[in-house]
NUMARVO-324290 format. One record per residue (C-alpha): residue number from 1; x, y, z. Coordinates in steps of 0.1 Angstrom, whole numbers, plus 5000, padded with zeros to 4 digits. Last residue first. Layout:
N
GURO / NUM / X / Y / Z;
...
***
This chain:
331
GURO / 331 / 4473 / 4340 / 3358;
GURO / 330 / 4441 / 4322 / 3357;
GURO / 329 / 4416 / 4354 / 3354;
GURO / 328 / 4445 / 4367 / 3326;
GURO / 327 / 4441 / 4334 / 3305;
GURO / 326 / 4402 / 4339 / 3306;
GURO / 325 / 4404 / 4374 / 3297;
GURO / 324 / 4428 / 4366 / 3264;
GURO / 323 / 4399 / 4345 / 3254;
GURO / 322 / 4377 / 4370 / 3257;
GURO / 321 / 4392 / 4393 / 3236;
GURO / 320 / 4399 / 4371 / 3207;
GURO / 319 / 4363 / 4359 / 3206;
GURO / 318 / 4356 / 4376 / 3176;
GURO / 317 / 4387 / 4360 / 3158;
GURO / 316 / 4369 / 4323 / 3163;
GURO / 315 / 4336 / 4337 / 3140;
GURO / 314 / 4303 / 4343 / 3159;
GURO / 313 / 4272 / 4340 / 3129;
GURO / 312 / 4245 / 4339 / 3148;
GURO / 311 / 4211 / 4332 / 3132;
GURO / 310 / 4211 / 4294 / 3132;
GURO / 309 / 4219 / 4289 / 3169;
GURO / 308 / 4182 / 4310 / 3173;
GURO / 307 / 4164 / 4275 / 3161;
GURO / 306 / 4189 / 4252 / 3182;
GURO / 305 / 4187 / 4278 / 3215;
GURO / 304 / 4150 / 4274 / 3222;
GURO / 303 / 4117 / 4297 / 3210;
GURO / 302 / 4139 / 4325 / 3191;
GURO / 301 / 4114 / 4357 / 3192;
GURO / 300 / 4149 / 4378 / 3185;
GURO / 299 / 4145 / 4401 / 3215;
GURO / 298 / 4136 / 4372 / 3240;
GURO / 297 / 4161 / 4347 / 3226;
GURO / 296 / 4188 / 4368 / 3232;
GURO / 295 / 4182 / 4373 / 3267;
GURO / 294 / 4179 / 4333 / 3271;
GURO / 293 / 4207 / 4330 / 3252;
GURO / 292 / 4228 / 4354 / 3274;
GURO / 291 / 4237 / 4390 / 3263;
GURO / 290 / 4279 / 4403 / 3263;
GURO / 289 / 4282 / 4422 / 3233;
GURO / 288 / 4295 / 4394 / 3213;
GURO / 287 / 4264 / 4377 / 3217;
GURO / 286 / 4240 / 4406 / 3207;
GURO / 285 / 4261 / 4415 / 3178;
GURO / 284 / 4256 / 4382 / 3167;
GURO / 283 / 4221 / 4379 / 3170;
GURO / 282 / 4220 / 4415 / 3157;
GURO / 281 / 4236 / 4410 / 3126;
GURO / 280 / 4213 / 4373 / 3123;
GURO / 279 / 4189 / 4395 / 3118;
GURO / 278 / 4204 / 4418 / 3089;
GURO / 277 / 4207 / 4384 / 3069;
GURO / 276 / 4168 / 4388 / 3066;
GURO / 275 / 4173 / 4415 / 3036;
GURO / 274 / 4197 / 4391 / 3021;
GURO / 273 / 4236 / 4390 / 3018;
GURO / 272 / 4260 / 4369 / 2993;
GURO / 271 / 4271 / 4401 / 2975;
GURO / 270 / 4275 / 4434 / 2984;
GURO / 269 / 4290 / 4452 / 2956;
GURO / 268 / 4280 / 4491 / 2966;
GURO / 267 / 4255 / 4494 / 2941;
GURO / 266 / 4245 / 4460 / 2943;
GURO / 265 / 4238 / 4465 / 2981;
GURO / 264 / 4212 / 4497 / 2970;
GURO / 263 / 4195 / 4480 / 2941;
GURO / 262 / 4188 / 4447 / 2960;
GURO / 261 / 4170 / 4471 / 2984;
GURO / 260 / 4151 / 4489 / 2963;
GURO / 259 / 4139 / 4458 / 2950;
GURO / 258 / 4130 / 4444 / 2983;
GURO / 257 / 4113 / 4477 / 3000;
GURO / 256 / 4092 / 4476 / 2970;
GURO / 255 / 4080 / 4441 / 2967;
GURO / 254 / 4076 / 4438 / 3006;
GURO / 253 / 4046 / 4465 / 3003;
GURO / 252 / 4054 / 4501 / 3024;
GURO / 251 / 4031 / 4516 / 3045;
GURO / 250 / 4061 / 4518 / 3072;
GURO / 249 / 4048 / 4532 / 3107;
GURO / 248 / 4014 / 4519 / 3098;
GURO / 247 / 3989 / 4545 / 3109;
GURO / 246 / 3995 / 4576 / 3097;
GURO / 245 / 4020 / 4606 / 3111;
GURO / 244 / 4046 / 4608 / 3134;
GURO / 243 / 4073 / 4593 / 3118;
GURO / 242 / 4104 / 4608 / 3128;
GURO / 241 / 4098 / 4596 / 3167;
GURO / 240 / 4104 / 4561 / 3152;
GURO / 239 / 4138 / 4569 / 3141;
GURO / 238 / 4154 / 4588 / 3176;
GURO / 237 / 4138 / 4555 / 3195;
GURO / 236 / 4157 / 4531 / 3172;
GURO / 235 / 4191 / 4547 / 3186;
GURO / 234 / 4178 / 4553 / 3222;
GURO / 233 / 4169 / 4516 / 3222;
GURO / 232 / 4134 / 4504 / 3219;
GURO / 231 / 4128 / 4472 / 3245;
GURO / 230 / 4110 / 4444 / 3225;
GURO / 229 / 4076 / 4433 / 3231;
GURO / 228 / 4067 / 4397 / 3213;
GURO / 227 / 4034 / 4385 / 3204;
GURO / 226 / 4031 / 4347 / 3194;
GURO / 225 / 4019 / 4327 / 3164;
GURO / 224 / 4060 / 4310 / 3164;
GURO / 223 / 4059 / 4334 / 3128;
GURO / 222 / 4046 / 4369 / 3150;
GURO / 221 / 4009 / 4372 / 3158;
GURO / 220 / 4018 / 4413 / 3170;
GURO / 219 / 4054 / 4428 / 3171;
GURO / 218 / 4053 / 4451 / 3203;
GURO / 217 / 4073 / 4481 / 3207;
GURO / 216 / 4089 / 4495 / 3242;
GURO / 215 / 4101 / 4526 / 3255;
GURO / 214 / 4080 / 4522 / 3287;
GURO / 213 / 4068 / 4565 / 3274;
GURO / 212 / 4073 / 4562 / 3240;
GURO / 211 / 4049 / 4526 / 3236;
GURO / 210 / 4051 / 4512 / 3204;
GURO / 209 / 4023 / 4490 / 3187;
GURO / 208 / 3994 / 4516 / 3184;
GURO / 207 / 4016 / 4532 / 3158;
GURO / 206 / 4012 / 4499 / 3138;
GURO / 205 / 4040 / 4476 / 3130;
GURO / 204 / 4030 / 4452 / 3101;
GURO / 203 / 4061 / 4462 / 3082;
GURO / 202 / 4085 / 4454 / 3107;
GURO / 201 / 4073 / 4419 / 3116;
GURO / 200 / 4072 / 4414 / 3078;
GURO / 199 / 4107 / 4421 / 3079;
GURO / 198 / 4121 / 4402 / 3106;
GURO / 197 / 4128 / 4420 / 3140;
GURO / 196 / 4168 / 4418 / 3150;
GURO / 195 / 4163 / 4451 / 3166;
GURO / 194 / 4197 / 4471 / 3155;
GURO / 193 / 4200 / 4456 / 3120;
GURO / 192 / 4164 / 4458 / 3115;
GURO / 191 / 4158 / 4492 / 3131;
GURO / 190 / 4189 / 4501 / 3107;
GURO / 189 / 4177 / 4488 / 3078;
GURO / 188 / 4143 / 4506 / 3078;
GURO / 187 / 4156 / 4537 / 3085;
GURO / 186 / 4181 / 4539 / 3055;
GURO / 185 / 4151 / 4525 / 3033;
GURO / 184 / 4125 / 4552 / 3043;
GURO / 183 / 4131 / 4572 / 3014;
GURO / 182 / 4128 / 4549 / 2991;
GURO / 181 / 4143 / 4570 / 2960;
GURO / 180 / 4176 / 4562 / 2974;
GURO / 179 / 4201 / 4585 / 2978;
GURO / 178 / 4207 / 4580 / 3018;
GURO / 177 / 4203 / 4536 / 3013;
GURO / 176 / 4239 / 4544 / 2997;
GURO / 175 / 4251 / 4560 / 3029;
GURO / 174 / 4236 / 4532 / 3055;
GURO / 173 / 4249 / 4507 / 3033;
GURO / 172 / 4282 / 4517 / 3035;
GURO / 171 / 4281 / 4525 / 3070;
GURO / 170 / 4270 / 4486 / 3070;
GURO / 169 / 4298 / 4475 / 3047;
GURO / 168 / 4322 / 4489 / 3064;
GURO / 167 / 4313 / 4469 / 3100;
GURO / 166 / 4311 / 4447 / 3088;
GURO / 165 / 4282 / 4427 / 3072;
GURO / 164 / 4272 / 4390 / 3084;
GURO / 163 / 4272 / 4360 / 3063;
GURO / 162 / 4281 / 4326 / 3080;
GURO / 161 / 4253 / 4310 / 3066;
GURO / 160 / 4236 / 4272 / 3079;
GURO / 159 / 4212 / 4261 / 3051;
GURO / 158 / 4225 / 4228 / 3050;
GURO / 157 / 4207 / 4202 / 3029;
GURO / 156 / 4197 / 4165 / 3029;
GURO / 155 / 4168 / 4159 / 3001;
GURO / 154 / 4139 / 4138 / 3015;
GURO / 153 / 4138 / 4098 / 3016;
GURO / 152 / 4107 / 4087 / 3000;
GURO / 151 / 4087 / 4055 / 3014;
GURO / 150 / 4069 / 4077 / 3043;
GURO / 149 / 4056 / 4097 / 3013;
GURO / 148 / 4038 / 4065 / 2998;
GURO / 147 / 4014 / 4064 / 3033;
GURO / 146 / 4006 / 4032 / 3034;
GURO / 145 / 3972 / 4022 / 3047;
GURO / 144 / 3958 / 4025 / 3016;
GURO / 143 / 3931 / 4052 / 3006;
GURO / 142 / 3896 / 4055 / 3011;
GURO / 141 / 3889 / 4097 / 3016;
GURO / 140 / 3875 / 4104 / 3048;
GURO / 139 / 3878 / 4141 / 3044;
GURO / 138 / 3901 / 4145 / 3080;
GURO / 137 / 3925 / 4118 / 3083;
GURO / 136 / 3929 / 4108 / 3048;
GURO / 135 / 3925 / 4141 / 3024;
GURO / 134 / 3945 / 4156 / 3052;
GURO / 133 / 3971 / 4128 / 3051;
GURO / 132 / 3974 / 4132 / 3013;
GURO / 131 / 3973 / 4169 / 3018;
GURO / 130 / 4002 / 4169 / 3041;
GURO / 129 / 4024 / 4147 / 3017;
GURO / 128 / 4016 / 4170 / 2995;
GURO / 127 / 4028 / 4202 / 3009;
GURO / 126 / 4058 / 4185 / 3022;
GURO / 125 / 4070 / 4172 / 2989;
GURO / 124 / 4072 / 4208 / 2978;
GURO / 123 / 4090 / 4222 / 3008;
GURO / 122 / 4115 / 4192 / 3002;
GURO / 121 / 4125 / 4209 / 2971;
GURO / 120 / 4128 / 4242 / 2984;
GURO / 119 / 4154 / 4222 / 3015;
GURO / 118 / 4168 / 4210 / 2986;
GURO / 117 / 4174 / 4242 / 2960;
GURO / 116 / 4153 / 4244 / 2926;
GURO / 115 / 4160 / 4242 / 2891;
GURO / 114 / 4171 / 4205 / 2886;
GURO / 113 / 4159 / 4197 / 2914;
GURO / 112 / 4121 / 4199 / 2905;
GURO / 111 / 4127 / 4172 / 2878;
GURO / 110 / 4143 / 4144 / 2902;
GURO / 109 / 4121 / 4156 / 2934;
GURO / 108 / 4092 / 4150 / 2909;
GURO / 107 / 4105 / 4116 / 2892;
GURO / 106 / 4114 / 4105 / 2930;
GURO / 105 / 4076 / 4112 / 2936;
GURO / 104 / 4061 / 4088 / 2909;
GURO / 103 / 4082 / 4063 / 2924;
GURO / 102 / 4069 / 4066 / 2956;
GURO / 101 / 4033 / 4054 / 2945;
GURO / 100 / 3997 / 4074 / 2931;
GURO / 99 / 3978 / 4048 / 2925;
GURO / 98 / 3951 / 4054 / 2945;
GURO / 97 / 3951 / 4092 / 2951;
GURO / 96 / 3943 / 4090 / 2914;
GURO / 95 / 3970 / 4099 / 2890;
GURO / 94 / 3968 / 4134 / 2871;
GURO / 93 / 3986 / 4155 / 2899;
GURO / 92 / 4020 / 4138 / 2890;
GURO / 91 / 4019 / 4154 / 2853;
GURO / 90 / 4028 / 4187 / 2867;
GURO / 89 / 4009 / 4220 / 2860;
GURO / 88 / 3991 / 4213 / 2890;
GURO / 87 / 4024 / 4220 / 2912;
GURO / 86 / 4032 / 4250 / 2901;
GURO / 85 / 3999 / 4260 / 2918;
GURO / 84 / 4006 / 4244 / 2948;
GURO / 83 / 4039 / 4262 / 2950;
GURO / 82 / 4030 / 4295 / 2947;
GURO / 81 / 3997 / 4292 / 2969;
GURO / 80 / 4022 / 4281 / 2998;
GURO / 79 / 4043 / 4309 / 2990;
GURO / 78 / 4010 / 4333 / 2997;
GURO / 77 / 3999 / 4317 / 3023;
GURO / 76 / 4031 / 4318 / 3050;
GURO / 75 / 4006 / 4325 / 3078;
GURO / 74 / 3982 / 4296 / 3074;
GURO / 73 / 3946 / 4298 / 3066;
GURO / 72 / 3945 / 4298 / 3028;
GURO / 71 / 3966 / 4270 / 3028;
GURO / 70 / 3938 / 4248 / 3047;
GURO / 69 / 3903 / 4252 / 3025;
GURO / 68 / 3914 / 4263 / 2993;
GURO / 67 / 3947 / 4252 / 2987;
GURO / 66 / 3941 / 4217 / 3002;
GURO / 65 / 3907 / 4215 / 2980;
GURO / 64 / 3927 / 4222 / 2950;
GURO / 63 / 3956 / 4202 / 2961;
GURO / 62 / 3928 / 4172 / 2962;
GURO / 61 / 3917 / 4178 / 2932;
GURO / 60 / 3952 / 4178 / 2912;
GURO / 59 / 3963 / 4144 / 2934;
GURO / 58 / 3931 / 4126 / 2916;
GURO / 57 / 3896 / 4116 / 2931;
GURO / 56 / 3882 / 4086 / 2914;
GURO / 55 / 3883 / 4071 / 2945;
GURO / 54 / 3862 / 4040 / 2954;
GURO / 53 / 3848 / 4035 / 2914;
GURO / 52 / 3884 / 4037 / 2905;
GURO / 51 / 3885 / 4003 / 2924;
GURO / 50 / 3921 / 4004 / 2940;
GURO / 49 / 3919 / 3982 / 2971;
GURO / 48 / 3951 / 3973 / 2986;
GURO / 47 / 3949 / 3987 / 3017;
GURO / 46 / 3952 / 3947 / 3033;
GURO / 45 / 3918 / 3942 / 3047;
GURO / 44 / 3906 / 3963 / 3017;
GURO / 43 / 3923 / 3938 / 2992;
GURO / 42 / 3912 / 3907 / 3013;
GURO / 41 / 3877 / 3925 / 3009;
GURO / 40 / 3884 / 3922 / 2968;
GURO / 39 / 3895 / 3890 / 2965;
GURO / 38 / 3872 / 3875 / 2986;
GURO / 37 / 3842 / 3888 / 2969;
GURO / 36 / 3858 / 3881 / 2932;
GURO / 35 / 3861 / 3843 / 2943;
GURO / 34 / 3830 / 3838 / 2954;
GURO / 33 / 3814 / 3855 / 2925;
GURO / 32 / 3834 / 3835 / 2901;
GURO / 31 / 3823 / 3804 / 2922;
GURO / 30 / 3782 / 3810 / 2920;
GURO / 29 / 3781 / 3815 / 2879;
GURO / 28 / 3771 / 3843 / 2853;
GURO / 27 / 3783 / 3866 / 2879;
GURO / 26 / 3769 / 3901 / 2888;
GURO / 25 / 3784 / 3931 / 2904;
GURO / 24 / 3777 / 3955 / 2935;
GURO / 23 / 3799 / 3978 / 2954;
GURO / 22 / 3791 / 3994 / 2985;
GURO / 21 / 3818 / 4022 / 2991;
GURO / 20 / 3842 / 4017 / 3022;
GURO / 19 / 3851 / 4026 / 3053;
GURO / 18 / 3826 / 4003 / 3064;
GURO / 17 / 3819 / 3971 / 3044;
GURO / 16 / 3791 / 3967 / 3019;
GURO / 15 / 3798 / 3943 / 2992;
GURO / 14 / 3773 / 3931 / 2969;
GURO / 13 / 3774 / 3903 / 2947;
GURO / 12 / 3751 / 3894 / 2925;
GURO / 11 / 3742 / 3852 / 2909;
GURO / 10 / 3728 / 3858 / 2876;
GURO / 9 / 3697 / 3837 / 2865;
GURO / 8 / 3675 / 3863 / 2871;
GURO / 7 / 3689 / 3870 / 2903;
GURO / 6 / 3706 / 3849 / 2925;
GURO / 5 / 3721 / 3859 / 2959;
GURO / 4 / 3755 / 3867 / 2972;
GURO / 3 / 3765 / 3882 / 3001;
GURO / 2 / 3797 / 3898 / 3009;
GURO / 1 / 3806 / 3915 / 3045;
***
């Protein structure tokens, strides 16, 4: 609540109302200090109030704090990290939290579309929009009611892919991965193509992780923040037993396995297919040879069918065979 009392000729005005900084300003007369009291509780009734002496905090300092204290605990870090710090290079992170509105968001998504896809795009506004509610929620910074994010529509996108390799392509692979100066890089594609593990899954593996004698291998604190044991196959079993010594069964960082894998698919002229596309291989593969969803799901670490409905790639000629089953069951 205001009060008002006169000082040295001066009527002052303080206002001390929770949630909020006590402010404090003098008036030559008693009805200008009504007048600014009431205009400026009706603007923190409202989440209108914008005194830079409230929150002087801008967007750059809060993504600061965000990075620091809340990216650096989450699993996809590293990108996050990326992304922040592109971010306070632009000219949005130098309004307050205040005045920061949806229109200086459109002029983001406008600018970062120009070089970047939607569903990247949207990544961006994402990381923001969390740290305003963070800065909010949890730091007790004074800001309106409105969240200005909720006032942005996001970027529609599609990232369904129908990219699989045949069966060519793969022996292709195989042989070009042979002559590559990562030695490992034939092995690693096939225990991804014939497990359906992701990369980082594959390159965290420990010895202490697969069990020869239940033939199993277990992918620890996986994306979903679960563990997952997988059955080995005799296949992926005749690989693992090749590396018998160290700890890590691949002590290899992502940045080399990737460029030597772009340089093995562009020798052979595969185009359109990432490392990761060798997943959705083996959900397919899975299907077609006969698994169930909730089978499927348990190799792939898939927590419901909509997520692992993404990774299959089952084309209307694949299902030639069964078709012609039906008809003969009815005939």
């Amino acid at each position: 609540m205001a009060s008002i009392k006169k000082m040295n000729g001066k009527f002052k005005v303080n206002i001390n109302k929770k949630g909020f900084p006590r402010l404090s300003k003098r008036f030559l007369d008693k009805k200008t200090a009504k007048l600014w009291a009431n205009e400026i509780e009706i603007q923190m009734e409202k989440g209108e109030f914008q005194s830079f002496n409230a929150v002087p905090t801008t967007l750059r300092e809060v993504l600061i704090k965000y990075r620091e204290e809340k990216t650096i605990h989450k699993k996809g870090f590293r990108e996050e990290t990326v992304k922040i710090n592109f971010l306070l290079k632009d000219k949005i992170t130098s309004h307050s939290m205040m005045q920061l509105r949806s229109h200086h968001i459109h002029e983001l998504m406008k600018e970062l579309i120009k070089t970047r896809k939607p569903n990247t795009v949207n990544k961006y506004i994402h990381i923001i929009s969390h740290a305003w509610k963070v800065s909010k929620q949890e730091w007790g910074l004074t800001l309106p009611r409105d969240n200005p994010f909720d006032m942005v529509t996001k970027y529609k996108y599609n990232d369904q892919r129908d990219r699989i390799l045949t069966k060519q392509e793969y022996k292709d692979l195989l042989v070009e991965a042979e002559s590559s100066p990562l030695i490992q890089l034939k092995d690693i594609i096939q225990i991804l193509y014939l497990t359906g593990c992701r990369r980082g899954e594959l390159l965290r593996l420990s010895k202490n992780d697969i069990n020869f004698e239940k033939r199993t291998m277990t992918f620890l604190d996986t994306k979903n923040g679960e563990d997952r044991t997988i059955p080995i196959s005799d296949q992926v079993l005749k690989i693992l037993k090749r590396y018998p010594f160290g700890k890590k069964l691949f002590p290899i960082s992502t940045y080399r396995l990737s460029k030597f894998w772009r340089r093995a698919k562009e020798n052979i002229g595969i185009k359109d297919f990432r490392l990761h596309d060798l997943r959705a291989c083996f959900c397919t593969n899975a299907f077609l040879s006969g698994l169930t969803v909730a089978e499927v799901a348990t190799l792939s670490g898939h927590k419901d069918w909509s997520q692992l409905r993404r990774y299959t790639r089952i084309k209307p000629e694949d299902l030639i065979q069964k078709v012609n089953k039906i008809f003969a069951v009815n005939n």
